[in-house]
C-alpha positions as CSV (number, residue, x, y, z in Angstrom):
1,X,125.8,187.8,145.4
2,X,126.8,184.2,144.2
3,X,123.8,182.0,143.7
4,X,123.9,178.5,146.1
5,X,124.6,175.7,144.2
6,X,120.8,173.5,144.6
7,X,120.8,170.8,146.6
8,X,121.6,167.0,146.2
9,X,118.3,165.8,145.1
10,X,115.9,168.7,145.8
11,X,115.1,169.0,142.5
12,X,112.1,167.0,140.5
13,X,113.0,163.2,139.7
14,X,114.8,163.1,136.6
15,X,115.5,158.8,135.4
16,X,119.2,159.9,134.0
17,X,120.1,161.5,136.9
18,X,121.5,160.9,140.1
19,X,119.0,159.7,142.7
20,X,118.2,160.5,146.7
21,X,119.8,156.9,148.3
22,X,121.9,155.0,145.5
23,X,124.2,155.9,142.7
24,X,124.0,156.7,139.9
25,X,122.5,154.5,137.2
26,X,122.7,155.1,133.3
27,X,120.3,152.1,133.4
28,X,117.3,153.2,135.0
29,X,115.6,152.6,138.3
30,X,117.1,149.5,140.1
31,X,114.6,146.2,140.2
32,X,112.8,145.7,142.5
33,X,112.8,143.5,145.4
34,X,112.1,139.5,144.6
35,X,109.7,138.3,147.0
36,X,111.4,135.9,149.5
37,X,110.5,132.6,148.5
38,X,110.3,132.7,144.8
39,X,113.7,132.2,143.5
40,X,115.0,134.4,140.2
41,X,115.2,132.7,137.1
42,X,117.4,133.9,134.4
43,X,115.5,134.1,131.4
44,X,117.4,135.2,128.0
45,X,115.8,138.2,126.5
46,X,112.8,137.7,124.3
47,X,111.9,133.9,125.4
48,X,109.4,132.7,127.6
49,X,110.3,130.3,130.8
50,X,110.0,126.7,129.8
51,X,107.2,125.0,131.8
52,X,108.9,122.3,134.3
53,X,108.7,118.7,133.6
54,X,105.9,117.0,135.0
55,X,107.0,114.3,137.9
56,X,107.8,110.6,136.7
57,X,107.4,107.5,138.4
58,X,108.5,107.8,142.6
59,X,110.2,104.1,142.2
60,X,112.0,104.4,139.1
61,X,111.8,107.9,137.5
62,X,110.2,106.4,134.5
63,X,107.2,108.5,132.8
64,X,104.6,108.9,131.9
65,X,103.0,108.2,135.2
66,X,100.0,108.6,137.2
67,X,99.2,109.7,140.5
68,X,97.1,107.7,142.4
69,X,96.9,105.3,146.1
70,X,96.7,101.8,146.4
71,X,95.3,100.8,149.5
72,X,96.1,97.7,151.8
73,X,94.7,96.5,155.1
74,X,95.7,94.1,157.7
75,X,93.3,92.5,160.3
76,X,94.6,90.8,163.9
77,X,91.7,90.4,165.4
78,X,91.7,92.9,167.9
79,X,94.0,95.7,166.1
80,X,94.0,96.6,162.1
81,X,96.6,98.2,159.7
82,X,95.4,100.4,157.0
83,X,98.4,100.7,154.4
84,X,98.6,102.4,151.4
85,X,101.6,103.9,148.7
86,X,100.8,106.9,147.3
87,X,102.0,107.9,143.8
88,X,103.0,108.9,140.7
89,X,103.4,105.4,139.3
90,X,104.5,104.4,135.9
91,X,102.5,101.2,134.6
92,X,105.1,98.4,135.4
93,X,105.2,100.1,138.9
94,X,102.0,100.7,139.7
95,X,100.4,97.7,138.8
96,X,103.2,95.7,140.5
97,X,102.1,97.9,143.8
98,X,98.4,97.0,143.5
99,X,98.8,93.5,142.8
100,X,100.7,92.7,145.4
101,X,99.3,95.0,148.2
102,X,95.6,93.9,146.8
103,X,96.9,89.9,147.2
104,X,98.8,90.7,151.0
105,X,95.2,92.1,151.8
106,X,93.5,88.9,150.2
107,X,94.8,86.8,153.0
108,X,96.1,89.2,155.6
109,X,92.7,91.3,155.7
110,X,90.0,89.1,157.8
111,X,91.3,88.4,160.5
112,X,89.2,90.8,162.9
113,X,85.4,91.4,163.3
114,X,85.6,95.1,161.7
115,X,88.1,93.6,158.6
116,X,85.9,91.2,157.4
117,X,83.7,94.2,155.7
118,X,87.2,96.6,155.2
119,X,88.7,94.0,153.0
120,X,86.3,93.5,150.6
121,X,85.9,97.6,150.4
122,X,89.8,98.1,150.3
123,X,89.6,95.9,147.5
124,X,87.4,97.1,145.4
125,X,88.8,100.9,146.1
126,X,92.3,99.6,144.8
127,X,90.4,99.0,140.7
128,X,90.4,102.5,140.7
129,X,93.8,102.7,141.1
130,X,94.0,100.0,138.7
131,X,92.4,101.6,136.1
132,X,95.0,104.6,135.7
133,X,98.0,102.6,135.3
134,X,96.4,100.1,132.6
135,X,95.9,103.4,130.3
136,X,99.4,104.4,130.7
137,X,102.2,103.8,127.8
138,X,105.1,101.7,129.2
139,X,107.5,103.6,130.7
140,X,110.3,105.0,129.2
141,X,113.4,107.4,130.7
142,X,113.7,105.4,134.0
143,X,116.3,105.7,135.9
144,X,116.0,102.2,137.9
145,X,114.6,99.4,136.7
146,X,110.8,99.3,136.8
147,X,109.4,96.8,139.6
148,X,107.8,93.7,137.5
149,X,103.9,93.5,137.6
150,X,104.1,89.9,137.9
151,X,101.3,87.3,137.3
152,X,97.7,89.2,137.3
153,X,95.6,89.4,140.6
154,X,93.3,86.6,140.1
155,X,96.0,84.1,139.3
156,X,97.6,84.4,142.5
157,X,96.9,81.9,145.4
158,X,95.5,84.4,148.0
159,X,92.6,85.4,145.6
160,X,92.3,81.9,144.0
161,X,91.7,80.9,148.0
162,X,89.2,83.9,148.2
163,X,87.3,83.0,145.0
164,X,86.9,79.6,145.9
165,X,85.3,80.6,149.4
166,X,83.1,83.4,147.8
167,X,81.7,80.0,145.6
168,X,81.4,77.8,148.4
169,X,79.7,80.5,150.3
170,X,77.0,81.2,147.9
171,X,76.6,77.8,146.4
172,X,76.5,75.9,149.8
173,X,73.0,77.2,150.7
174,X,71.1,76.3,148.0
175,X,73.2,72.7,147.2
176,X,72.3,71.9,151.0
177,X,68.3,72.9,149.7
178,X,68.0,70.9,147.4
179,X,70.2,67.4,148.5
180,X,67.2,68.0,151.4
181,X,64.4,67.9,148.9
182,X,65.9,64.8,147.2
183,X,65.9,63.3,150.5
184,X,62.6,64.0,151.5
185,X,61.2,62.6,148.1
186,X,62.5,58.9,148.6
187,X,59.9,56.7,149.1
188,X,59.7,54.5,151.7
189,X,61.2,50.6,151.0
190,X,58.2,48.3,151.0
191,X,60.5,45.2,151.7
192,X,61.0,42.5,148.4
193,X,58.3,41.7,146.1
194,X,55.6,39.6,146.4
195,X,56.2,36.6,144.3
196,X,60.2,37.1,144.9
197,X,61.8,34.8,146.6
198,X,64.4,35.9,148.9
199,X,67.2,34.3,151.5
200,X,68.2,35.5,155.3
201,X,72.0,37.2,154.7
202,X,72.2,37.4,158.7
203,X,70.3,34.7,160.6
204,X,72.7,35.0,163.8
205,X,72.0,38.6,164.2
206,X,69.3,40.8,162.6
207,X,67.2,40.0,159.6
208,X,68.2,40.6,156.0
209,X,66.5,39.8,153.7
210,X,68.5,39.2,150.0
211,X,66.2,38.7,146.6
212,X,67.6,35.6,144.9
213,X,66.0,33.8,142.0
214,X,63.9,31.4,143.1
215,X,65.8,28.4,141.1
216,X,69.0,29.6,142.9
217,X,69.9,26.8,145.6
218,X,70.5,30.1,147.4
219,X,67.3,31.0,147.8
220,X,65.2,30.1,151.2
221,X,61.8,31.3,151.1
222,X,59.3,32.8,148.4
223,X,57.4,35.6,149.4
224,X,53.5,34.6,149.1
225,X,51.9,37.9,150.6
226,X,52.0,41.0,153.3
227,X,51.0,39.9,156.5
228,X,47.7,41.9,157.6
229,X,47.5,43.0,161.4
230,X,45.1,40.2,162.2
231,X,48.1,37.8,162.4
232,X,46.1,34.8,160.9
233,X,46.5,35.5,157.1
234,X,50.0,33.1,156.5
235,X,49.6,29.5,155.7
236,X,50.3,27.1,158.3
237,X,54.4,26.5,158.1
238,X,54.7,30.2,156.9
239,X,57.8,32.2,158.8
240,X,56.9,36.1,159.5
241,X,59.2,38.9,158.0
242,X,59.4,41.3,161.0
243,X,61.8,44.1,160.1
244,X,63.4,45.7,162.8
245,X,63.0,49.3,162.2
246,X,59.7,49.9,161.0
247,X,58.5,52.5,158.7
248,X,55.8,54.1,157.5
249,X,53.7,51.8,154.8
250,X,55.8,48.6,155.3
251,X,54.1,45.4,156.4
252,X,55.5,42.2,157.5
253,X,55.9,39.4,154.7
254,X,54.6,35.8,154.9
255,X,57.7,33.7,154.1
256,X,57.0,30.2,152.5
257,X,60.0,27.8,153.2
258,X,61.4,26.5,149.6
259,X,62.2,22.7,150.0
260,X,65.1,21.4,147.9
């Protein structure tokens, strides 16, 4: 009785030989299945894959750069803006962005109840920022040109305007303190000398009494004493001094007429 041939892969699993579901192979098993997603790479035998460049700058391709946000914020009294630019930035670019969104938010920033504390903080969040890009080496590899960083923050007007009212603000109080104390210190005027003689500047309207030397043909009367509040203390022919706003301490003068 002939013996059947066996049947198409009945027997054991055998990696030269032909294979239940696919031709054969002198090669081996087929790969497997890439999972969807990850695209192949062709990699020449015996070499590793290269790691991929790191990212340069977003505005002009230029590396090394950073990653970091610069921050900006608008005030209009009732609504706000918060802005910001995220990275990478190489150093040209990146301290171009902050100084110029830090000096829009300089000036743009207070106009709102709420923006006059965001400003200050947006500010201050943008050194950070700041900080990265300083430690950068210029950039190099670009393939635009690099925005220009431009004159440094505190030289521009907006924060010149803004340092100058941070001065005022703190210096006014105690200025205003002290120009009270020196006001408050000045004593009284107790009116010309005794001894002094003296001449009347405005005889059609209010007294005013003007020292002159007493050989002066200028000079009218010589002052001879204070008048006490008894009223009978002058010498006979003697005129009265009566200021018009009296103060505290100040007496009226007896006036003795000079005769030329």
């Amino acid at each position: 009785m002939a013996t059947p041939p066996p049947q198409h892969g009945a027997g054991p699993y055998h990696p030269y030989g032909p294979q239940q579901g696919g031709p054969h192979s002198p090669y081996g098993p087929p790969p497997q299945a890439v999972p969807y997603g990850v695209p192949p790479q062709a990699v020449p035998y015996g070499h590793q894959p290269m790691p991929q460049a790191p990212y340069g700058c977003r505005v002009c391709g230029a590396q090394p750069a950073a990653r970091a946000t610069v921050r900006g914020h608008q005030g209009m009294l009732v609504l706000m803006r918060f802005l910001r630019r995220e990275g990478p930035f190489c150093r040209d670019c990146g301290l171009a962005t902050y100084r110029k969104m830090s000096a829009d938010t300089l000036w743009q920033g207070w106009w709102g109840p709420l923006s006059v504390f965001i400003t200050p903080v947006t500010v201050l969040m943008n050194l950070g920022a700041r900080s990265r890009f300083v430690k950068l080496a210029p950039p190099a590899g670009h393939i635009l040109p690099p925005l220009s960083p431009g004159k440094p923050l505190w030289r521009r007007p907006p924060a010149l305007v803004f340092l100058a009212a941070t001065v005022l603000i703190a210096v006014a109080p105690p200025l205003l303190v002290l120009l009270g104390l020196m006001a408050g210190d000045d004593e009284p005027s107790t009116g010309p000398a005794i001894g002094t003689c003296v001449r009347d500047a405005d005889k059609l309207r209010n007294e005013k009494l003007v020292p002159e030397a007493c050989g002066s043909p200028l000079a009218e009367y010589l002052v001879t004493k204070e008048r006490g509040t008894g009223g009978a203390d002058c010498a006979d022919g003697d005129l009265i001094s009566v200021p018009e706003k009296w103060a505290e301490g100040v007496h009226s003068l007896c006036l003795t007429p000079l005769h030329h």
